[in-house]
Structures are given as C-alpha cells and as structure tokens.
N, C-alpha and C positions, 0 to 999 in steps of 0.2 A: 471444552478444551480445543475441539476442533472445529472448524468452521467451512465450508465449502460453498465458493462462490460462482454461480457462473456467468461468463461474459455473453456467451452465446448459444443458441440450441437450436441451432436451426436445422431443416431436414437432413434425416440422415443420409450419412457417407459412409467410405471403408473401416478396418479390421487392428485395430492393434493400439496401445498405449504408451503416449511416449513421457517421458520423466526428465526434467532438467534445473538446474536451478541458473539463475542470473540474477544478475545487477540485486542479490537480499532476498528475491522472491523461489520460493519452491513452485514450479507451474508444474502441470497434470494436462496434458493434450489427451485428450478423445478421438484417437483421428477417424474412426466410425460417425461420430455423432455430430465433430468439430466443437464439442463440449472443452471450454479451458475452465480449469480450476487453481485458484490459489491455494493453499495449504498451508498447514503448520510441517512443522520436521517430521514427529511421530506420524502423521500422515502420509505426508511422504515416503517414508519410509516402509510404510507396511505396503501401501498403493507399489510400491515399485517391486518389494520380493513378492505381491501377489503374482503380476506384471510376467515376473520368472518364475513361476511356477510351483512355490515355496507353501508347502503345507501349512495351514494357520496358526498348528499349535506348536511347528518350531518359529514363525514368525514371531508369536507370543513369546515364546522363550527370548528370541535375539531380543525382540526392543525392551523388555523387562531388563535385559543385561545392560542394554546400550543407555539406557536413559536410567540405570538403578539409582543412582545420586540425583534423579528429580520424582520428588516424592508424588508430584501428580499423574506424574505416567504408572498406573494401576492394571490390575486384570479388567476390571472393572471399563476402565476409560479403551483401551484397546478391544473390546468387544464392541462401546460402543463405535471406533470407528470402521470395522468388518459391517455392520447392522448401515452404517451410512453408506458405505461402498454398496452391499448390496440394493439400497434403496435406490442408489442412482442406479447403478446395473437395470434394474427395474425400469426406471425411466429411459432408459437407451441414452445416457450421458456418461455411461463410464464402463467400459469394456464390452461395447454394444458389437453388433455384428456388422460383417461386410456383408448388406445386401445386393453393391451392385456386380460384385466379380462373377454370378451365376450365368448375369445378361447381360457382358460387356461384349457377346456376340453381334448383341443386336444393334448395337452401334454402328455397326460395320455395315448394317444394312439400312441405316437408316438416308432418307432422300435429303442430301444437305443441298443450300442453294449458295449463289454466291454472293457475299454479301459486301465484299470490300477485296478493291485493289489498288496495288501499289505501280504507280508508271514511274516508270525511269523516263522522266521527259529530256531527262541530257546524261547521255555517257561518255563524258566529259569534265572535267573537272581543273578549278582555277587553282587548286593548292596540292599536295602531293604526299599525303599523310603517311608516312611512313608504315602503317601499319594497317592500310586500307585493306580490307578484303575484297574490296572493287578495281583494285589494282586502278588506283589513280580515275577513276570513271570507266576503264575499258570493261571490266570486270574478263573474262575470260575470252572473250570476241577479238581482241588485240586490235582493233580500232574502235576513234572516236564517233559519236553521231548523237542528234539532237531531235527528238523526237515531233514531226510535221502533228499540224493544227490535226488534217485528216485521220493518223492512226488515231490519237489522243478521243478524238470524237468518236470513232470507231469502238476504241475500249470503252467510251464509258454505254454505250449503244450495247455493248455485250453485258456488261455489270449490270445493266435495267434487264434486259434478254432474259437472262440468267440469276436472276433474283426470285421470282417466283412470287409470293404473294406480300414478301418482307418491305417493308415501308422506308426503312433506316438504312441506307448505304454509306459506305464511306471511300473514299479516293484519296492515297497518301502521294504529295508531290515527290520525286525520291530524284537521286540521282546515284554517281556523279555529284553534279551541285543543279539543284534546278533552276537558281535564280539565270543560269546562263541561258536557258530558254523561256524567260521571263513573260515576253509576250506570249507563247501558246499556251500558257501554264492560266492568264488572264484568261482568254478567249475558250478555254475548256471550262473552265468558271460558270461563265456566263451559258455556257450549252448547258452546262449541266442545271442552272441554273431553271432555261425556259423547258428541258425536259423533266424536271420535277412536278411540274403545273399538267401535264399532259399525260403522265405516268402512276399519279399520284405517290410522287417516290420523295426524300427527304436525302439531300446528300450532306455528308459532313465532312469538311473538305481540311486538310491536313496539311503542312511544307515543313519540310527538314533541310537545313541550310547550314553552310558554315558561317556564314554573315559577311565574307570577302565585298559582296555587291548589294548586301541590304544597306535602302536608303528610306528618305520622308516615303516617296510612293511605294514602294514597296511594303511599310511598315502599315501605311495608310489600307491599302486593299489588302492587308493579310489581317489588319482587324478587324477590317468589315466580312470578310469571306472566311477568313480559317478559322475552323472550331480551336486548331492544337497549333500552335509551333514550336520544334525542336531546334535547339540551338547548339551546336556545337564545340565545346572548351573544356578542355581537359584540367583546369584548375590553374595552379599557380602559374607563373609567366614564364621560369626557368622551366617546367612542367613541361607546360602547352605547347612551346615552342624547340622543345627538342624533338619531337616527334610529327606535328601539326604545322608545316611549313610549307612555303611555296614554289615552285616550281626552279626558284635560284637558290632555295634554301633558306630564304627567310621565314622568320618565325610571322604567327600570325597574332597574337596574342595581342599588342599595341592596333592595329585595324580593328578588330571585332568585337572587344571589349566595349568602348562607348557604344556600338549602336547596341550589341545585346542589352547594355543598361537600361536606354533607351527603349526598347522594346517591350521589355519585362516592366515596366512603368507605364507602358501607352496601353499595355494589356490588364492593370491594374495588379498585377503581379498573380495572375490567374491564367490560364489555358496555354500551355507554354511549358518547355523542360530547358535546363540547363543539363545537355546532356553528352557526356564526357568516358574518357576510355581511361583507364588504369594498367601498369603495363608493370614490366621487373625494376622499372625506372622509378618509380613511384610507389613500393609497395604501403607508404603510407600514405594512400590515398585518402584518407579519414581528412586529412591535413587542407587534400585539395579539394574537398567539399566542405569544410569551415571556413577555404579560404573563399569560394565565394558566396557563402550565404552571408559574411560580412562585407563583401561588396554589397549586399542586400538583395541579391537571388531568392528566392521563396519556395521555386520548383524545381527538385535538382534531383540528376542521376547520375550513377558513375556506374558502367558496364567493365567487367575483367574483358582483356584483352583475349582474342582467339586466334593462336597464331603457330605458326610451323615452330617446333619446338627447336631447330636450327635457327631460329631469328634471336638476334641478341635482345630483343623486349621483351622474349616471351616468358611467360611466369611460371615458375618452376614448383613441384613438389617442394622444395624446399619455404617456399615464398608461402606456403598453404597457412602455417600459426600464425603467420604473422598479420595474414591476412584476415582468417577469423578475429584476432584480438581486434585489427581496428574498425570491424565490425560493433566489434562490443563495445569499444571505445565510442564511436559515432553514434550509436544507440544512448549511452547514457549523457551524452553529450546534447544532445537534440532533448531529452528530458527536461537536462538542466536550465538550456534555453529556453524550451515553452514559458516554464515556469518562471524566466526572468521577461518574460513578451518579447522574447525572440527570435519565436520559433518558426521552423521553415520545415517545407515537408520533402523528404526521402522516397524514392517510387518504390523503391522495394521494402519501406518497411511502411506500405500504404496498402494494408489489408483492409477486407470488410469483414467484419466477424458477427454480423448483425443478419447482413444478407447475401450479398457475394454471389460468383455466378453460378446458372442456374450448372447440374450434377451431371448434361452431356459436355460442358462447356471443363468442368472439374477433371471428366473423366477423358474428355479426347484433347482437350489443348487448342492453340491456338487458330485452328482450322487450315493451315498451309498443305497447299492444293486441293484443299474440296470448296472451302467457306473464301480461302483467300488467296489470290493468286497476282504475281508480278508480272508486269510488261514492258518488255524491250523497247528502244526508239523504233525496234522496226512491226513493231505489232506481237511478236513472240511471248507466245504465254508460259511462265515457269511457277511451282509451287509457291516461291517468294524471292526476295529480293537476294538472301543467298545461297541460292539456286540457279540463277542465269547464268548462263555460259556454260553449263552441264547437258552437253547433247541428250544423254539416258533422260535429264528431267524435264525436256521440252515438250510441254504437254500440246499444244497447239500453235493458235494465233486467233486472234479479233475477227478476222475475217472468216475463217472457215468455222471456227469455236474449236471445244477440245477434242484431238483425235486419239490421244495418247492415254486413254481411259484407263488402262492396266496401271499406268502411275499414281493415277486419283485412288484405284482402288488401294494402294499400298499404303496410303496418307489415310486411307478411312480406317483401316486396319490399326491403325500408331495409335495406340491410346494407354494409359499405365498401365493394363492387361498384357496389354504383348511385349512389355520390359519385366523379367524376371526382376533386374536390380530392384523394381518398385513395389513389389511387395511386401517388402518388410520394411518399407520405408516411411515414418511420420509423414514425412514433406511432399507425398502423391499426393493431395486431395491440391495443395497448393502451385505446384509448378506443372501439374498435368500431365508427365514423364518428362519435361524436361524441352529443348530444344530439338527436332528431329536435325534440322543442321549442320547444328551442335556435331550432333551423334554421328553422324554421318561422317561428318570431314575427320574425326579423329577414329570412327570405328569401323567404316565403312558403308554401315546400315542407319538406314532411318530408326531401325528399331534399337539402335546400339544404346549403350549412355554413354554420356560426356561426364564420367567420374570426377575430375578437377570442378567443374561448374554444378553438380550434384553437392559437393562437400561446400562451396560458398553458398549455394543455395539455401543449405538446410539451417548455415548459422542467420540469412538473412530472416528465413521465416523465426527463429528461435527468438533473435531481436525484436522484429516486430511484434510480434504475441506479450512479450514483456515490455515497450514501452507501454502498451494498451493498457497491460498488468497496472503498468503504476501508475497510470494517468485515472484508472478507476479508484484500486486501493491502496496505495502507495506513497511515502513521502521521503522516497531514496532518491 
C-alpha cells in the first residue's frame, strides 16, 4: 500500500522534516539528508504527526479513524508503514540528524580565496529604471564615471593575486550598463585572456546589459568570450515599459526586444538569462514570464522587487498569496509545457537533487566579501555589487588589496548558523540564509533576514522539488 521513493541521497545535511502537498503529489523533504519522498495519504499522514511529536499509538488510533471507510488501511498496514519510516531513519533518509550545526564554527575559520569579481566597468547608465537600486548607474557616490583599461587590468591582477591555488575564476561585466564602456570591457578580455596561459588560470567571463546598445559586434565577441549573458526585460510591454525607461521616459521594450531575440538564437538558446524584476505592478508576474517563453526565451528569470516600502512599486504583505499562487501556477504550467515540447527553463525552480553544491557552499552562501567581491570604476573593492556606495562596506581597492579585514571576517561569520530564523527552517540547505543584502538593507545586519523574500523563497524551492516530483512519477 505504501511505496517510498527517492529522488536523491546524497551526503548528508541539516535537521528536521518538512511535509507539503502540491500540484496531487504528497512530498516528504529530509532536509538533513536532502532525502525527497513521494507518498501515498496514510503515509503522509502518519510521517507528519511523527514530524510533531505524536506518540504512535494515538497516531494509530487517528488514521484507523480517518481512513475507517477504506477497508485497506489496517493495524496491520500502519505498522507496516512505522517499520518503513524506521528503515529509512536507519538509512539517514528520513528524520536523519544535523551533523553540521556542531562545526559551523569552523567555517569561520576556514582560508577562503577569491575566486570571482564583479566590475562596474560604467557607473552610468543609458536608461533610468525606475526601481534601480544603483540609482540610475551612480549607485550611492552621486556621480557618474566609467572604469579606465588600467583599474580594470589591475582587478583582474588582484582576482589571480588572490586566487590561490583555484584554477576557475570568473569576472561579471556589471554596471550601470557596461556596453557604454564597450571598448575596455574588449580589452580586459583579451588581458585576461594572455594571463590565463602564464597563471595557469581559466577565466569565465560574464556581461549583464539592458541591450539599449547591443549590436552584430557586440553580439558577435560576447559569443565567442562570454560563458553567461543576462539580459534585461521585465516581460510584457505595458509591463517593461512602465518601470524600464529612458532617461525622457520612454519605454524600452520596442528597442531590446529584437536584438534580445536575436541573441538568444545566436547563442542557440543556451548560456544566457532573460532576466527581469516583478514589482506591485505586476503581481501576476507568472503572466510575464509565459509571456516570453512564447516569444520563444528558453532561459528565463524573474527577481521580486527590493525596494523602500514608501515606493509606490514596492510589494506589499498583502501581495505575499498572491504571489505564492502564481508560483504554483507557473510551476504547473512549465509541467504542462515540457510535456507539450515546449518547455523552457525557470532559474529558481533549477535545482540539482542529484548532486548540487558541495555542504560549505550549502552552509555559507554565496561567498560575498570573502570568495566574491565588487569593483568600483575607481578600483574600490565592496563585498558585492549591492554593497557600493556603503562607506562601513569598503573593504579596500586593487591597488593596495583588502585593508578592511574586520568586514571580511563578518561575511565569514554569515552562514545559516548565525540566522536564528534558519533553524527551523526546510529551505536552509537551499538558499544558504538567504541574501546578506537582502538582510541588511531591510534589517540592518548582515546577519538579519529578509522575511518577505524567505516566504517566496520557500514556495519557489516547494515548486521546484515537485516539478521534479512529476517529471519522475507523475502524470498531473
């Protein structure tokens, strides 16, 4: 009668079991083991008052009640599925322990190197998004500037430096808009290029653009050179262009469209994000990411807006249901697609559940300010891209390296150990506490949470684990 399946079992992780059902499927997260299980009801059902603490033989009583009118739920069959819970228990796939919360100390001390940075090569900017948290390219410096050939060579001089024995670096073109320093952005390229050979280093080189000034050449040397491009659109046209406009207030929508089409076709609809914001304006942003996977997009994101809760975009507690449903909407929608060959993929419901990264990677996050660190046009080193313009976060510069070492150590410290909220939380192992940014710009601390972006977060991981569901056992 009961059957338990698993998707994944790979080394273990933290403490606790989470319960939920979607789109027909009863799942069973492991969040110790990363163990997911489909289920039947009476599985579920007992799995979840264990879960709360519920002695076995009033659990025996309730599901004998709950299920009395179906004759195959027995004493008999409820024994057998306590005897399966314990088998997996056994196996560390189901109510298995947190072995790493004893030595999340050690974390803090371990010697991280640096392995990827992001240059603001222009802080400046051709369009004037309404909701830029770079405030138009200045970001918080209150003027413009464009980052010279020399810093640019200097950063990446520091990211070899400061690599250590690591082979794979990576360099994100960032702005502002970088195509407006189009020539240094080539010419960094090409350095990094002959110092790969002499370093024995591998760079993987990155550009995020609004596409105002992507052309043939442009699209031409960001195939041959960029592993990733992000592309900028916030979905439908009424959408994109109330928010995404230019400096007189025109929408940009009608400009960026064809060449992103273009792009995402010269790239063969691989290494590349359609990657877009969702705001109070749009809470059914579900809408504006169907609306361009049928322009025929394939790689597509949409980020919730992060913004002073005085801004008329910004998205409100009240916006929160509405926001999970079209979560779940989008989820089984993309389902539906696959299964007609139409399917296009979501960044956040693009899990590995097979292998996924390695358990310091789970437990500390994105590495901002130890592993990853941003750079000003003027050489200015900050934990990441939003973080510039925060004197307290100026860790250094290029030139002298980092002098601001007491901020590094507070980034080493940030890991789901030192956020109470994530302890009792499924979606640690997944979002690694969350955003320190985040946290910060709404809490004060790195170590805060950003509660609003915790509750969308936990329905996107909830989603992704059940498309997986049904794509293995499934025909919802």
């Amino acid at each position: 009668m009961v059957e338990f399946t698993y998707i994944y079992d790979e080394e273990r992780i933290p403490d606790m079991v989470h319960t939920y059902k979607s789109n027909g499927y009863n799942i069973v997260l492991d969040v110790n083991s990363g163990a997911v299980h489909c289920v039947d009801e009476v599985a579920y059902d007992i799995i979840e008052m264990l879960a709360a603490g519920i002695d076995r033989d009033m659990i025996t009583a309730d599901i004998l009640q709950k299920y009395k009118n179906v004759p195959e739920v027995t004493k008999a069959e409820i024994k057998d599925v306590f005897e399966d819970v314990e088998e997996l228990k056994k196996q560390g796939k189901l109510f298995s322990e947190d072995i790493y919360a004893k030595m999340s100390h050690e974390f803090k001390e371990r010697q991280s190197v640096i392995k990827a940075i992001c240059l603001h090569v222009a802080h400046d900017c051709n369009l004037a998004c309404k909701y830029c948290f770079a405030e138009e390219g200045e970001y918080q410096q209150g003027h413009r500037g464009l980052m010279s050939y020399e810093v640019g060579k200097k950063a990446l001089d520091f990211l070899i430096e400061n690599s250590g024995t690591r082979k794979n670096l990576e360099v994100d073109f960032f702005g502002g808009e970088p195509l407006m320093n189009w020539e240094v952005v080539k010419r960094l390229v090409a350095y990094g290029r002959e110092q790969e050979k002499i370093h024995d280093k591998n760079f993987r080189f990155t550009l995020t653009t609004n596409g105002i000034l992507l052309d043939e050449e442009v699209m031409e040397f960001a195939n041959k050179e960029m592993s990733n491009v992000v592309l900028s659109l916030d979905g439908r046209k009424d959408v994109n262009d109330k928010l995404r406009v230019s400096r007189n207030g025109k929408g940009s929508y009608d400009i960026i469209l064809p060449k992103f089409l273009k792009m995402a076709e010269s790239r063969n609809q691989e290494n590349y994000y359609i990657r877009g914001t969702y705001t109070h304006y749009n809470t059914d942003f579900a809408n504006d990411i169907l609306h361009m996977a049928d322009l025929g997009f394939k790689e597509l994101s949409m980020e919730p807006v992060v913004a002073p809760p005085t801004a008329d975009y910004a998205l409100t507690e009240e916006d929160i249901p509405k926001l999970l449903a079209e979560y779940d909407r989008l989820a089984c929608e993309m389902i539906k697609r696959k299964k007609a060959g139409k399917g296009f993929n979501f960044y956040h419901y693009t899990i590995d559940l097979t292998g996924g990264p390695c358990i310091v990677k789970r437990v500390s996050g994105c590495g901002v300010g130890t592993e990853y660190m941003a750079v000003t046009p003027e050489g200015d080193l900050y934990p990441c891209h939003q973080f510039v313009g925060d004197e307290h976060f100026l860790l250094g510069n290029v030139f002298e390296g980092v002098k601001n070492a007491s901020v590094c150590d507070e980034f080493k410290s940030c890991n789901i150990y030192s956020h109470d909220e994530c302890k009792d939380c499924f979606a640690r192992m997944y979002c690694s506490g969350g955003c320190a940014a985040n946290a910060y710009h709404t809490t004060g601390m790195i170590t805060g949470v950003y509660d609003f972006g915790c509750e969308l977060h936990r329905k996107r991981i909830e989603c992704a684990i059940m498309i997986q569901v049904a794509e293995r056992f499934g025909e919802n």
